[in-house]
Structures are given as C-alpha cells and as structure tokens.
C-alpha positions in Angstrom: 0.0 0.0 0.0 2.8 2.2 1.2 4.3 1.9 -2.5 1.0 2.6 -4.6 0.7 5.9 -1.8 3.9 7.0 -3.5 3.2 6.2 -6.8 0.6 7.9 -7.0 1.5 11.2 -4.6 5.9 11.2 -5.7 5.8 14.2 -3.5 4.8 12.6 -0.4 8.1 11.2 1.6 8.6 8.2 3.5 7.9 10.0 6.4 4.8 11.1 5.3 3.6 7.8 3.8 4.6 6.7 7.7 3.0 9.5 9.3 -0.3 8.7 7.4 -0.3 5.2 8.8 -3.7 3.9 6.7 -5.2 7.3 8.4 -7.4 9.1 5.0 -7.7 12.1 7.3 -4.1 12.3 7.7 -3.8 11.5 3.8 -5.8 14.5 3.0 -3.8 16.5 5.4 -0.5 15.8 3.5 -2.0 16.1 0.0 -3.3 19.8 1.3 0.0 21.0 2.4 2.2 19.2 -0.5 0.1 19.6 -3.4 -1.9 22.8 -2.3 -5.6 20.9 -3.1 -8.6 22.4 -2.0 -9.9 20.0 0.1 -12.7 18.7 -2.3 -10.2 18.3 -4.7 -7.7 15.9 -2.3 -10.9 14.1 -1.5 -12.2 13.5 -4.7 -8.4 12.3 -5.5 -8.4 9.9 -2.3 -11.8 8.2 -3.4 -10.3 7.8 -6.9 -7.4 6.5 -5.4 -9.0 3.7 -2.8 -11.8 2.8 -5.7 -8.9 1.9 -7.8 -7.4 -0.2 -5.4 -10.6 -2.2 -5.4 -10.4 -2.3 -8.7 -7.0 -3.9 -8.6 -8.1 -6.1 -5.8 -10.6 -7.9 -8.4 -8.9 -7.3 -12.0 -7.3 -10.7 -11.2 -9.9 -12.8 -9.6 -13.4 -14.1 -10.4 -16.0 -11.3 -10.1 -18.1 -14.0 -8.3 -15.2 -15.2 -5.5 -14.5 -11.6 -5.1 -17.8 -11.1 -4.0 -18.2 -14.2 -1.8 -14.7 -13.3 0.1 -16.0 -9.7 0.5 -19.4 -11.3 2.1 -17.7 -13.9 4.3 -15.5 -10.7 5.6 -18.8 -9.3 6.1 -20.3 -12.1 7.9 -17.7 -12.2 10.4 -17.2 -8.2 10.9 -21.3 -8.4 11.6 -20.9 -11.7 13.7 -18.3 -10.2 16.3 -20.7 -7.0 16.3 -23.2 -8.9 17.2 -22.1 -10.7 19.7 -19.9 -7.8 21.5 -23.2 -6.6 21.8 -24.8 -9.9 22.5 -27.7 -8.5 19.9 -28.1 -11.9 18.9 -32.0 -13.5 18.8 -33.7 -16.8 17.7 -34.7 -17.3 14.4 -38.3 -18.0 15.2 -38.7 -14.6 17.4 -37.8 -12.6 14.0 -41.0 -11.6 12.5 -41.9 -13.6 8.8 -42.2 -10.6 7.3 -39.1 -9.1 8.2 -37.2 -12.3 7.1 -38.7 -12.2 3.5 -38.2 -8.7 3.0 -34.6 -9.5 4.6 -33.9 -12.1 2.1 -35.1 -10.1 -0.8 -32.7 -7.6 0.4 -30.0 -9.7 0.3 -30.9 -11.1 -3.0 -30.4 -7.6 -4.5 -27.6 -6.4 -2.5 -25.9 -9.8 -3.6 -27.1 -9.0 -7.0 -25.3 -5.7 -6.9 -22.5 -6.9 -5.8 -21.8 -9.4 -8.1 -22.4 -6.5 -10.8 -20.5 -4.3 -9.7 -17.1 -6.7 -9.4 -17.8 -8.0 -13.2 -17.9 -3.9 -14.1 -15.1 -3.2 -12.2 -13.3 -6.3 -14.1 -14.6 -5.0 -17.4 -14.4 -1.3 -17.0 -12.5 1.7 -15.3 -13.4 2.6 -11.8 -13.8 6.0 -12.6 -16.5 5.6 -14.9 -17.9 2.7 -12.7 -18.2 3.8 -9.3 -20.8 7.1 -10.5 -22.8 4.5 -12.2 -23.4 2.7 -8.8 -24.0 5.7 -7.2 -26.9 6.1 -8.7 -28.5 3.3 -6.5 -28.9 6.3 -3.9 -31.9 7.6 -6.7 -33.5 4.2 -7.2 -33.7 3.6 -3.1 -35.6 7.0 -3.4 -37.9 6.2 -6.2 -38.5 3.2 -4.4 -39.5 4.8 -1.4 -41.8 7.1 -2.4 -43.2 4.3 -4.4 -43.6 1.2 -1.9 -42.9 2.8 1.1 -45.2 5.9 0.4 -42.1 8.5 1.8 -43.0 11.8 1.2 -41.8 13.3 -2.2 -40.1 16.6 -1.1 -38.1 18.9 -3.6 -35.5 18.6 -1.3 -34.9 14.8 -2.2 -35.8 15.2 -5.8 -33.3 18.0 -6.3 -30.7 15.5 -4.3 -31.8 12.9 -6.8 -31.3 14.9 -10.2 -28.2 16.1 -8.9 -26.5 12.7 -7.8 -27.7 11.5 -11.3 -26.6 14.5 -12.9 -23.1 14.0 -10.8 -23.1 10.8 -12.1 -23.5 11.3 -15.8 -21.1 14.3 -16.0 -18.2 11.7 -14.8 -19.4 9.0 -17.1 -20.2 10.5 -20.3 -17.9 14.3 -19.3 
C-alpha cells in the first residue's frame, strides 16, 4: 500500500507515507500541504485512489469469489458486532415478514454486488463507481413508491443532482 501511496503522490516522503499510517484524514492533510488541493479536490483524489485499489483487488480474480470473500469478511465483521453486543436472537422470534423482505434484500444487494465486481473487471473505476452511485436515486424512487415517503423537492433536487453528478463523470 505504502508503494501505490507513492506512486501515486511522488511528493509525499517516506515520512509522510509513515506518518499517514492507513489514516485518509491524515492523507488528505499531506495532499493539502504538499500539493496545495482544496480540500474537495484531495478528497475526490483519495476516493479515486482507494476505488482503484478495489479495482485492482478484483482485475485478477473471479467477479463472483470476489464477492463471496467480500461477504464472508462481512459475515464475520457483523458476527463479532453482534455478539460484542450480545444483539443476537432466535430465528423464530424474527418476524416472517421481516425475514422475506430481509432475504429479498440480500438477493439484491448480492445481486449488486456481483455486478458491480464484473464492471469493475470489465471497465475503469472512474467511470464505474458514479454508475453505482446512482442506487442512492433508485432507493428514493422506491421509497416514495412502496414505502409511500414523502416526495419533497429537497430529495428530488438530491436525486437529479446525484444522477446529474453521475452522468457528467461518465459521459464528461
């Protein structure tokens, strides 16, 4: 990691890269002082940066395994919540309902997943990762749809402008 930090930012010493220690506030910090960013700018560049090393985390594995490891990480991340906690319950104390709407859920976030891994695989991250934002609008639409949310012009003009935000990356 240290190396791709340098690669990318060749003004950034080895005391920096050590100072910065995994830290992205610390990151943005150094990329303030040394490159004279504003600080939208050193963020935008630090999201570029980490999306590309998920990109380069999958370009050499099966879109599918990359999403199973990435769930099993999951699984065990939400498992030592849950029991730090001790959150956890019987299965046959969760409502029905809330189990099928829970497993339709996963479907689609699993669905997502496994899209967004083959894209990353067969695209650039930079032209990717705007596209997927725009699952913020359809949770929105959906909403106000199924889960009769109030349509305010507030949330509309948030919609048209992540989908505007999105298409000026992709097709700018």
């Amino acid at each position: 990691m240290k190396g791709k930090v340098r690669e990318r930012w060749s003004k950034l010493t080895d005391d920096d890269v050590a100072f910065i220690a995994g830290r992205k506030n610390r990151l943005l910090g150094r990329l303030l002082t040394h490159y004279g960013l504003k600080k939208t700018e050193a963020e935008r560049e630090i999201e570029a940066f980490l999306r590309s090393l998920e990109a380069i985390g999958v370009s050499e594995l099966n879109s599918n395994l990359a999403t199973f490891i990435r769930t099993v990480v999951i699984l065990v991340v939400l498992a030592l919540i849950i029991t730090t906690r001790a959150e956890w319950q019987r299965p046959a104390e969760i409502p029905q309902k809330a189990i099928v709407f829970l497993v339709l859920s996963a479907i689609a976030t699993g669905l997502s997943w496994v899209f967004y891994y083959r894209a990353l695989q067969l695209g650039k991250a930079s032209d990717v990762a705007p596209v997927d934002k725009l699952s913020v609008v359809f949770a929105m639409v959906l909403a106000w749809i199924f889960l009769g949310e109030p349509v305010t012009w507030k949330a509309v003009l948030g919609g048209l402008l992540v989908t505007a935000g999105a298409l000026v990356l992709v097709l700018g």
